[in-house]
N, C-alpha and C positions, 0 to 999 in steps of 0.2 A: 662255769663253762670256760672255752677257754676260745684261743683266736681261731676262723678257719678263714681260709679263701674261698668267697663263692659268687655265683650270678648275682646280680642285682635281678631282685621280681618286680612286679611293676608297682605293687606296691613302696617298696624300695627307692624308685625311682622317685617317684613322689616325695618319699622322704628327703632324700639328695636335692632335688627341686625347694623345696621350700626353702633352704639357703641362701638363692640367689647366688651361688659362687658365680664371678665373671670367669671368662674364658683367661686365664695369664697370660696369652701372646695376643687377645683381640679382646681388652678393657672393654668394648661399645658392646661385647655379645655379653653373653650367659652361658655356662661352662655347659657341655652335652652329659650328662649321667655313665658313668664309664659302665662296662658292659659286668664286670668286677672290683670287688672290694672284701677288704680284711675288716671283719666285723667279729664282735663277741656280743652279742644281746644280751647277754644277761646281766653284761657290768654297761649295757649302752654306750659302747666303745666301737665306732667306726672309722676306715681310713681310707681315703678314697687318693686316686689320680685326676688331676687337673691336666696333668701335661706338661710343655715345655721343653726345652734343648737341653738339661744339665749332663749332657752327656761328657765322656772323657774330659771330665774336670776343669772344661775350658769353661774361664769368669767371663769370655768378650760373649756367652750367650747366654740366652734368659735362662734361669735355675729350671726343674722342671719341682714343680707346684702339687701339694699335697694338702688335705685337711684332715685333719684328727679330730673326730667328732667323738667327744666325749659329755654324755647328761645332756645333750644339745649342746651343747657350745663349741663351736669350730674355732680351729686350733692350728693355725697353718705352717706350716713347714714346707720350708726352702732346700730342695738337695742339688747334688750332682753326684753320679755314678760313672764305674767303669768298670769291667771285666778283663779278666785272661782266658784262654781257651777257649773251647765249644762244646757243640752236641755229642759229639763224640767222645772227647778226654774230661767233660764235664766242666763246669765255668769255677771260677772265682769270682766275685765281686767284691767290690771295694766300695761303701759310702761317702761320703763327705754330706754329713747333714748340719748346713749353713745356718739355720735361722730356724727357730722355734719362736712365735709371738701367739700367745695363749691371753685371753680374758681372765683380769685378774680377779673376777667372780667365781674361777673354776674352780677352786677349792682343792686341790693337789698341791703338792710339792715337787718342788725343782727336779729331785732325784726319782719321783714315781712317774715323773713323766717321763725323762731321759731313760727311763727304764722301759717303759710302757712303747715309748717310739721304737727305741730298739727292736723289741720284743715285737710289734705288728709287722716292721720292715723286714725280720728272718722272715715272720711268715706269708710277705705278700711277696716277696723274690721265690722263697718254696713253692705258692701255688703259680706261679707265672710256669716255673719251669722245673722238670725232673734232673736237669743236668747241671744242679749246684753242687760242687766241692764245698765250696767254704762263703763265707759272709761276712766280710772286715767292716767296723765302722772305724775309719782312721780320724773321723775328724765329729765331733758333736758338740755344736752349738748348745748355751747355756741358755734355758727359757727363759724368753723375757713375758714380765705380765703386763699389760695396757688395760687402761679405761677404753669404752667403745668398740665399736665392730672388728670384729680382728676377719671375718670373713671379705667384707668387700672394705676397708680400710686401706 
């Protein structure tokens, strides 16, 4: 199979629920189930949005907050993004993916993951929007593995 962009069903939701991810700008909630996510079922490869400010690359605001759910195990990633253009002349985007902190039970390699993040963030910028030029990652974070919850950690 490979990545697409789609609805979350309610099922779905359920699944995202079970995590407990917190909200990244309000630690005391519980993150809402985003309405969309880049999934591949077949290899149980999910990527969802938490949220957050990492807009035009400014560090004075909170990163905006991602999980890689892969085999179960969430995988969080730290970005900030920016673009050029619009709807009309079509965008460019630019990455900067800060922080990758993976469970060091996951059982992948540093490189298939750096691969793999890549590879969902083309395709979750493609399903957001028809009016991509292009998809830079200027900046990627080297995985780090931890003992313990790397979801609410």
């Amino acid at each position: 199979m490979a990545f697409v962009y789609e609805k979350l069903t309610e099922q779905d939701k359920e699944f995202f629920s079970s995590f407990g991810f917190r909200d990244p700008l309000s630690w005391s909630s519980l993150a809402k189930a985003p309405l969309n996510w880049v999934t591949d079922k077949g290899r149980c490869i999910y990527l969802v949005c938490l949220g957050g400010q990492g807009y035009k690359f400014d560090r004075q605001f909170p990163p905006t907050s991602f999980y890689l759910i892969w085999n179960g195990q969430p995988i969080k990633i730290e970005t900030y993004d920016d673009s050029t253009g619009n709807r009309t002349t079509g965008r460019n985007i630019v990455w900067k993916i800060d922080r990758i902190v993976a469970p060091n039970t996951l059982n992948v390699d540093a490189e298939l993951l750096v691969n793999t993040v890549k590879e969902v963030f083309e395709i979750y910028e493609k399903g957001r929007s028809k009016y991509i030029l292009s998809i830079e990652f200027v900046e990627m974070a080297r995985p780090v593995f931890v003992e313990g919850d790397v979801a609410n950690g």
